[in-house]
C-alpha positions as CSV (number, residue, x, y, z in Angstrom):
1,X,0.0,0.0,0.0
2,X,2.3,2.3,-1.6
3,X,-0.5,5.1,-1.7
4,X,-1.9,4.7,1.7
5,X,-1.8,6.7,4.8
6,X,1.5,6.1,6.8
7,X,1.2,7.5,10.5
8,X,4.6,6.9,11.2
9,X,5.7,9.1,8.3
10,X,3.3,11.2,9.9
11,X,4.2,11.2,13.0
12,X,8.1,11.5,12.3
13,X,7.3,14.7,10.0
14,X,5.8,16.7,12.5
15,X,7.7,16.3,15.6
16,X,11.0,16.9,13.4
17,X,9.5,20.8,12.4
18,X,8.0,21.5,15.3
19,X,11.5,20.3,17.7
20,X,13.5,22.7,14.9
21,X,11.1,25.3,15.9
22,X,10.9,24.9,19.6
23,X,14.9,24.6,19.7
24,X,15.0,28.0,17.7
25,X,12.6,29.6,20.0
26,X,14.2,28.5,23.0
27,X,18.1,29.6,22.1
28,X,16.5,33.1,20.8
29,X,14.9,33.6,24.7
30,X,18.2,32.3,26.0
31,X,20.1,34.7,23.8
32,X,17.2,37.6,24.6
33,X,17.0,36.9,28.5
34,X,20.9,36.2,28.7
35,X,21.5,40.2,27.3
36,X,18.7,41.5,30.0
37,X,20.6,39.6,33.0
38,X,23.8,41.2,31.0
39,X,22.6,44.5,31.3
40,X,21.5,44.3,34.4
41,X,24.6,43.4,35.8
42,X,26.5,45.2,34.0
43,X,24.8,48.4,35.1
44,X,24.4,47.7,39.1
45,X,28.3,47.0,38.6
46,X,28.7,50.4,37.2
47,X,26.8,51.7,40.0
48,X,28.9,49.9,42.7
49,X,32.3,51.2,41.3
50,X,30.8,54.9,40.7
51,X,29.5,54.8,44.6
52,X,32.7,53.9,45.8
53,X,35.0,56.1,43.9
54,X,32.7,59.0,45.0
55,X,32.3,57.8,48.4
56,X,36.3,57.9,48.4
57,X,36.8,60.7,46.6
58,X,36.5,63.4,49.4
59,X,34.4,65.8,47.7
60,X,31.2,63.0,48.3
61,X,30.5,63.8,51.9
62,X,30.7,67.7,51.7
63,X,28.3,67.4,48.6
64,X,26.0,64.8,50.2
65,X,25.5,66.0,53.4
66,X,26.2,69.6,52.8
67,X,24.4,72.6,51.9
68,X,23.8,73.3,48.5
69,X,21.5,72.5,45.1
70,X,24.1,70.1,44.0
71,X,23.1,66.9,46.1
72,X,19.2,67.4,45.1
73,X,20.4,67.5,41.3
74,X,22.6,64.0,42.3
75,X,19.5,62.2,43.9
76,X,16.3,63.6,41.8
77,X,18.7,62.5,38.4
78,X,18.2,59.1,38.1
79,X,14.1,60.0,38.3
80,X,14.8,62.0,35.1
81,X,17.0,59.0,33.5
82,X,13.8,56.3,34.2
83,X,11.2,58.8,33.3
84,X,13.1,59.7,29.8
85,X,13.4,55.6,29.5
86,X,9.8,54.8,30.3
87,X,7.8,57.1,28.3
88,X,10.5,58.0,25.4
89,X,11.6,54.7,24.8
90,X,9.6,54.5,21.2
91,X,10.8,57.4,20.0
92,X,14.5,56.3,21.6
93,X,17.2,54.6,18.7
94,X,18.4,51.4,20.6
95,X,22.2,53.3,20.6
96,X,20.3,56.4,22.4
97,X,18.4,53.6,25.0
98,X,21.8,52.5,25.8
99,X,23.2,55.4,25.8
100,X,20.8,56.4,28.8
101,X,21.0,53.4,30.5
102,X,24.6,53.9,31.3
103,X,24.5,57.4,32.2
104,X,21.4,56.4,35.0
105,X,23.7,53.6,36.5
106,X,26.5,55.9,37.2
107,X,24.0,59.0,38.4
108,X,22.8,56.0,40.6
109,X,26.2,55.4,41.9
110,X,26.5,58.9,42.4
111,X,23.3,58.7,44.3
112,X,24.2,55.8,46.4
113,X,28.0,57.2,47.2
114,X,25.5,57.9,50.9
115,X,25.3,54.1,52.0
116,X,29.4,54.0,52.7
117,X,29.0,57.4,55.2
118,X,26.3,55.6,57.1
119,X,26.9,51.5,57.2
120,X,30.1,49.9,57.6
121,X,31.8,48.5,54.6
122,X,31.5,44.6,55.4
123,X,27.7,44.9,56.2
124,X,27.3,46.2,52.9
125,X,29.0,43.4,51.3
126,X,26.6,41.5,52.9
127,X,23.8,42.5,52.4
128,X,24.9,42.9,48.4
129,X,25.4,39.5,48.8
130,X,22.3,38.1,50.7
131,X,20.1,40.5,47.8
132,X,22.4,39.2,44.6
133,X,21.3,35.6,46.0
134,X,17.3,36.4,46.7
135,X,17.4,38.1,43.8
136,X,19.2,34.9,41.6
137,X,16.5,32.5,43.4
138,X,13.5,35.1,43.1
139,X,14.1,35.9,38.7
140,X,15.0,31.7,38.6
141,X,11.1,30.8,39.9
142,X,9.7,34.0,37.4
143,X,11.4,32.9,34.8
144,X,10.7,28.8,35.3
145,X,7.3,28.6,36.8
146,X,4.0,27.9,35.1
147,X,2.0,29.9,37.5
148,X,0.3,32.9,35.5
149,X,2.3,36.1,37.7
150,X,0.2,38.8,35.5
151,X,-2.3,38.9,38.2
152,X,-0.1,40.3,40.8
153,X,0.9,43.1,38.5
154,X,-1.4,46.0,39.4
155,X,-1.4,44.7,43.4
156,X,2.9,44.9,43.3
157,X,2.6,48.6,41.7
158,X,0.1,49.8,43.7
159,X,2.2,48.6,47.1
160,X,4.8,50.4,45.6
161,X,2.9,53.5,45.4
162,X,1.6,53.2,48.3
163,X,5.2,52.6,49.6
164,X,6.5,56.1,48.4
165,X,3.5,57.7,50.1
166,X,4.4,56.3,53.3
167,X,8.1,57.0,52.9
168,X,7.5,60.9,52.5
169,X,5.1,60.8,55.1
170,X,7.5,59.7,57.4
171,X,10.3,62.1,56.2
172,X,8.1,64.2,58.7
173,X,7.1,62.2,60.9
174,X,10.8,60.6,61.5
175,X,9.3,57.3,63.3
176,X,12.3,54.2,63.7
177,X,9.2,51.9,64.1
178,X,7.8,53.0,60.5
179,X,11.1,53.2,58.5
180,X,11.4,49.6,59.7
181,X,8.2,48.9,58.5
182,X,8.6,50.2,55.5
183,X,11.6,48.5,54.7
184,X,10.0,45.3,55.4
185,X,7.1,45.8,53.2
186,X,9.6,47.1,50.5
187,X,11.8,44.2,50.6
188,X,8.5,42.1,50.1
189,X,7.0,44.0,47.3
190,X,10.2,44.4,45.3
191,X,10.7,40.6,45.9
192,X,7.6,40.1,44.0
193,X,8.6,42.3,41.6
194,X,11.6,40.7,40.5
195,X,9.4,37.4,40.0
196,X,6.6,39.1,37.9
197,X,9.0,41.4,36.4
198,X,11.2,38.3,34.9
199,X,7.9,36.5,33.6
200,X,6.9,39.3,32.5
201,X,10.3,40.2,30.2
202,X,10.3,36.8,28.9
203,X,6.6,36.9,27.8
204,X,7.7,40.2,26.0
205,X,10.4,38.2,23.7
206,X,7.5,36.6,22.2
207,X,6.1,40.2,20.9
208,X,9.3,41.7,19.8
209,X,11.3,38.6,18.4
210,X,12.7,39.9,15.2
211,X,11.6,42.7,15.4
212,X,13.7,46.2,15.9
213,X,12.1,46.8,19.2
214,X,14.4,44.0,20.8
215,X,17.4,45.9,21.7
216,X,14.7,49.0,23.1
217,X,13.1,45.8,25.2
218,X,16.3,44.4,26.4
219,X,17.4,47.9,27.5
220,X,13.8,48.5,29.5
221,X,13.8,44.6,30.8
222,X,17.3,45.0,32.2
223,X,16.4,48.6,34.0
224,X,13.4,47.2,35.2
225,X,15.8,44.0,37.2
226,X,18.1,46.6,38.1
227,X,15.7,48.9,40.0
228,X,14.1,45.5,41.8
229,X,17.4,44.7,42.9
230,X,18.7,48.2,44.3
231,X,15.2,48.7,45.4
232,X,15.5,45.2,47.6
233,X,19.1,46.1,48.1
234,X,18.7,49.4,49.8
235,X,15.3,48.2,51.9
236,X,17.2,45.2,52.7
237,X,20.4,47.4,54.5
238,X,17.9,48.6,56.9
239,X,18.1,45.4,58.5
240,X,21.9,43.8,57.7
241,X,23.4,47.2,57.7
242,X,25.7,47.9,60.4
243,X,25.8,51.9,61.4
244,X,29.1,53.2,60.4
């Protein structure tokens, strides 16, 4: 039967195209997720190194701590840098995006030059540490699990909001028992974060693959990671920070 219907042709066709496919699909979000984490990296490195050298440099404390306009323009900067990212990023080349991205994570480390005036150095290391590995475990379960994290979007964003409320409030009110509280919710929310934001990168690769929006989505994935993890970071030192 020559001219009959074969399943096992069939069935050997199929799986063949659709493996070929899969395999294709898979080492593109590898490729696509590997340049976010990249990024990412890359960028809370730069921020690291800037904060140091600043922190070293003698001129950070007077400028910090000081009087003047100059240490509002430091820490109200890398607002400007996300704002420009966020609701620019279509009309942004993918050089420009870049471009931006850079300049924020050293403003940052500008920014963050503060942390080595008030902890001690090893406390900080530690606490980089214990963040790098929540972080690691927290993006590992976004990015593996089959649990639908969309729902938890507008929940996370509003906790967020609701977090920078309570933080000016309390720039008034100057209570110990609310800053800790706020740093424990904020550790928890941007926890969550980092899970929904990972899912919610990699669902992105599926809209933009091939397209020229995937450097401008690599760029915006990787900021969004990076502010999770300073975010966590910075909550975090409220409780493994040792007072310098």
């Amino acid at each position: 039967m020559a001219n009959g219907f074969d399943p096992r042709a069939t069935a050997t066709a199929r799986p063949t195209t659709v493996g070929r496919e899969s395999i294709a699909v898979d080492a593109g979000l590898r490729s696509y997720m590997l340049s976010v984490y990249n990024y990412m990296a890359s960028g809370v490195l730069l921020t690291g190194i800037v904060a140091l050298l600043f922190a070293r440099s003698g001129a950070a404390e007077a400028i910090l701590f000081g009087p003047g306009l100059l240490k509002y323009v430091i820490m109200l900067s890398p607002l400007a840098f996300v704002l420009v990212l966020s609701f620019g990023i279509n009309r942004l080349s993918t050089g420009t995006a870049q471009l931006l991205f850079w300049a924020f994570a050293t403003v940052m480390g500008l920014s963050m030059a503060s942390i080595f005036f008030r902890y001690t150095g090893p406390s900080i290391a530690i606490t980089f540490f214990a963040t790098a590995a929540a972080f690691t475990s927290l993006s590992l379960w976004g990015y593996t699990t089959k649990k639908d994290l969309s729902g938890f979007g507008t929940f996370l964003i509003m906790g967020v909001v609701g977090l920078i409320v309570a933080s000016l409030l309390n720039l008034w009110f100057q209570s110990p028992a609310m800053t800790l509280a706020i740093s424990a919710i904020g550790v928890l929310l941007f926890a969550g974060l980092t899970a929904y934001d990972t899912q919610r990168i990699k669902s992105l690769y599926f809209q933009v693959a091939g397209s020229d929006m995937m450097g401008k989505t690599v760029i915006m994935g990787a900021l969004s990671l990076y502010l999770d993890f300073v975010n966590m970071f910075t909550f975090l030192l409220h409780f493994l920070g040792q007072r310098d």
